[in-house]
N, C-alpha and C positions, 0 to 999 in steps of 0.2 A: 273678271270682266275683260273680253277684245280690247284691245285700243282701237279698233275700228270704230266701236262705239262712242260716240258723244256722253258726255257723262253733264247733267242735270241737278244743281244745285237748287234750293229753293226755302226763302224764309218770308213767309208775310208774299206782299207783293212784289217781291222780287225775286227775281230769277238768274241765275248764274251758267251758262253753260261752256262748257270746257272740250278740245276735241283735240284728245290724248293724239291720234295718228298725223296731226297736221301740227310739230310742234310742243303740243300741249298748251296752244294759246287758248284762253278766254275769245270766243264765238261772239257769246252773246252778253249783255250786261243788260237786263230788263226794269226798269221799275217802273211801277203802275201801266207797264206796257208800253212804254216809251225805250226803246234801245239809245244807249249811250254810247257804241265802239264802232267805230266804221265797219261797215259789214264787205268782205272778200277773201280770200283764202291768204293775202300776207298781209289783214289786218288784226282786227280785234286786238287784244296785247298777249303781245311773245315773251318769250323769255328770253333774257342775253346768255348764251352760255355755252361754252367757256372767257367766252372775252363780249364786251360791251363796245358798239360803239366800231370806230373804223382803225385797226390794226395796219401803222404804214405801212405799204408796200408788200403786206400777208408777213410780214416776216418776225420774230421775236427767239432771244436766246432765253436758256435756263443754264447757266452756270456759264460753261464755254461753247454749248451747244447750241449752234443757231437753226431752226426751223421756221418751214415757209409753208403757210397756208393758202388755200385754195384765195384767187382776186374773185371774189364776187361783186365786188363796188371798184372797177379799175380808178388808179392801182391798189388801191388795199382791199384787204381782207375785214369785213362790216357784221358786228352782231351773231356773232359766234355758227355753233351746229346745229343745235338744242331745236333749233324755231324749226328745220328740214327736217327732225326727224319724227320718227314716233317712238312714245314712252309709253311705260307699262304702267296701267291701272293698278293701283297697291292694294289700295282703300278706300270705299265710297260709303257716305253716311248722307241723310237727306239735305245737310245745310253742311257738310265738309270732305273733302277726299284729299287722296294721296297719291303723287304719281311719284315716281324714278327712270331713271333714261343713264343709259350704259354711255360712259363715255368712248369713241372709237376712232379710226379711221373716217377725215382727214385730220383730227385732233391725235399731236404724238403718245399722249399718255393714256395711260386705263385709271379708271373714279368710275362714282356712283353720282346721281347728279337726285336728288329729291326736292318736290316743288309739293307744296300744301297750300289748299282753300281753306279758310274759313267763313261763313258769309252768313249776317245777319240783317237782322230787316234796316239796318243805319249802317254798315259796315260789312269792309273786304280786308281780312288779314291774310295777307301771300307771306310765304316762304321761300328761300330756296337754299339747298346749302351741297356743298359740293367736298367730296372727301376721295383720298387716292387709295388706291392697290395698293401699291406700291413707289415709285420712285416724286418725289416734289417735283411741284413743278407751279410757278404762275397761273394766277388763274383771275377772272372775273365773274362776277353775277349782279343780272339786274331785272328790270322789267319792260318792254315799252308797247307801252297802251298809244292807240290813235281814239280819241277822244270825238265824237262829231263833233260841229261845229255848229253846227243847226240841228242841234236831236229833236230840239221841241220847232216845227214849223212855223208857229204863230207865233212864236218869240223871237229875240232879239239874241245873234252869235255869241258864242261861249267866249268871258275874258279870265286871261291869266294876271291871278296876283300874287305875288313874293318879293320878300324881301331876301338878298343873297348878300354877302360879305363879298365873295369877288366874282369875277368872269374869267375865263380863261381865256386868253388871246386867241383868237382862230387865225391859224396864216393859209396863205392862198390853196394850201394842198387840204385843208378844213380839217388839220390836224391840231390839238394846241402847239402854240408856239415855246411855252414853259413859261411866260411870265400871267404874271396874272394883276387884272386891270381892275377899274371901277366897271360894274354893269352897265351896257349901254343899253338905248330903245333896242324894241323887236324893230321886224322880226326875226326870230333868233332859228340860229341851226348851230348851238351853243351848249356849253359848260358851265354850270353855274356855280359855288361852293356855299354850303350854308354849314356854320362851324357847330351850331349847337344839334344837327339834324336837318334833315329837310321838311320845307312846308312849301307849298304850294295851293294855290286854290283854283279850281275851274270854276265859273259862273256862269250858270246861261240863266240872265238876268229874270226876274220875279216867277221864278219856276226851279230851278234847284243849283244847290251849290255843293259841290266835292270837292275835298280837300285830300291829298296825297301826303301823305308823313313815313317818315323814315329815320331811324336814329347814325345812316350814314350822312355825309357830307356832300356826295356828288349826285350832281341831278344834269340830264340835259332837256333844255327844253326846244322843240322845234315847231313851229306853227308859220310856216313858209308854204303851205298848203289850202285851199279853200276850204277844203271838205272838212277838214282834222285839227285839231292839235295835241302835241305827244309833250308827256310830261314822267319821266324816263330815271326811274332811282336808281344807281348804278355804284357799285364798291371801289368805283377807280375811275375814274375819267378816258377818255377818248386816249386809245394807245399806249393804255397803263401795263399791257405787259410790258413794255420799253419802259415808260417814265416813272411807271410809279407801280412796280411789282411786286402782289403779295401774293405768297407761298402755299401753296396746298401741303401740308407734310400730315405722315399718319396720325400724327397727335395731334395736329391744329387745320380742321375744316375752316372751309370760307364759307361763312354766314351773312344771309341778309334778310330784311326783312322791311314790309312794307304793310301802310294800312291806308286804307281809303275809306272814308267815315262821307254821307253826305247827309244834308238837311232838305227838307223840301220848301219851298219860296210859296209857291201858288199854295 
């Protein structure tokens, strides 16, 4: 199949659509006909990849070698390549597909980057997992969905619940600062750590509730927007090739994974 093509998930009343050339983000999230992801070409949810999140200053070493990426978010470098490019159709089934995307230029190393649907009539199991050619190198993977905020008009705006073990200090350049604090109020453009996994829940009260789960620890959440709020499962925190670097090497891929389960209210 093109990656030109939109590629169409579908279980029950629900609908999933994916558009491998823009990214390979999630389009569309339907159920009973009701879209739940902000609709525009840098919304629905992307995928982070190779890095999550804002990279200071574009810049990150692997041993003694320091390399500098493109500033797309002056001055750092923000949510990797993955979401710019387009990725190759692998595998498509009526309610699951498979995509892959070549890692390249302005990313220094070569990998395979593989992202999987699964979707049922209560549930979204994503994938992503990233392996090298050849040489290690740091790496990230994550997700970040923008969530409306008013999907259902005659209802009342979507609320975020979780409980987190810490926050991560944001200092003025909206990088962590390395310490990690008590959670504060939203609204947040934040780090949060949940030690046994992440849970989160969206609500858009007496009409439907999604829950976000993930057996990593790092989640950011951001809802400093009307329209949206992003709720963002990620293998590392904001500028974790610096702070907190895990390795791609030929025997050990970085893996993650994520499930979005919801219930209906109304």
């Amino acid at each position: 199949m093109s990656s030109e093509e939109s590629v169409r998930l579908t279980a029950g009343d629900v609908e999933l659509t994916v558009a491998p050339a823009n990214g390979c983000r999630i389009s569309s999230l339907r159920i009973a006909g009701t879209e739940l992801l902000r609709q525009g070409e840098r919304y629905g949810c992307f995928p982070m990849v190779p890095w999550c999140g804002r990279t200071e200053n574009g810049r990150f070493r692997n041993g003694g070698v320091e390399h500098q990426l493109p500033i797309n978010d002056p001055p750092h470098a923000i949510h990797g390549t993955a979401r710019e490019s387009a990725w190759r159709t692998a595998r498509t089934g009526p309610a699951e597909a498979v995509f892959t995307y070549e890692l390249a230029d302005p990313w220094p190393y070569t990998g395979l980057v593989t992202q999987t649907f699964e979707l049922t009539e209560d549930s979204l199991a994503l994938q992503l997992g990233i392996e090298t050619y050849d040489d290690s190198f740091p790496a990230q993977a994550g997700w970040h969905p923008w969530f409306l905020r008013n999907a259902f008009p005659e209802g009342k705006g979507a609320r975020l619940d979780f409980i987190a073990d810490w926050q991560e200090e944001r200092g003025p350049n909206y990088l962590p600062t390395g310490r990690r604090i008590e959670p504060t109020p939203g609204p947040w453009d934040d780090c949060f750590g949940m030690e046994d996994g992440l849970d989160v829940t969206v609500t858009w009260p007496d009409q439907l509730e999604l829950t976000v789960k993930s057996r990593t620890e790092w989640v950011v959440v951001y809802d400093q927007e009307d329209e949206a709020v992003c709720v963002e499962p990620q293998s590392g925190p904001p500028n974790g090739l610096n702070t907190h670097p895990r390795l791609v090497t030929p025997i050990d891929p970085l893996e993650i994974a994520a499930t979005w389960t919801w219930r209906r209210l109304a």
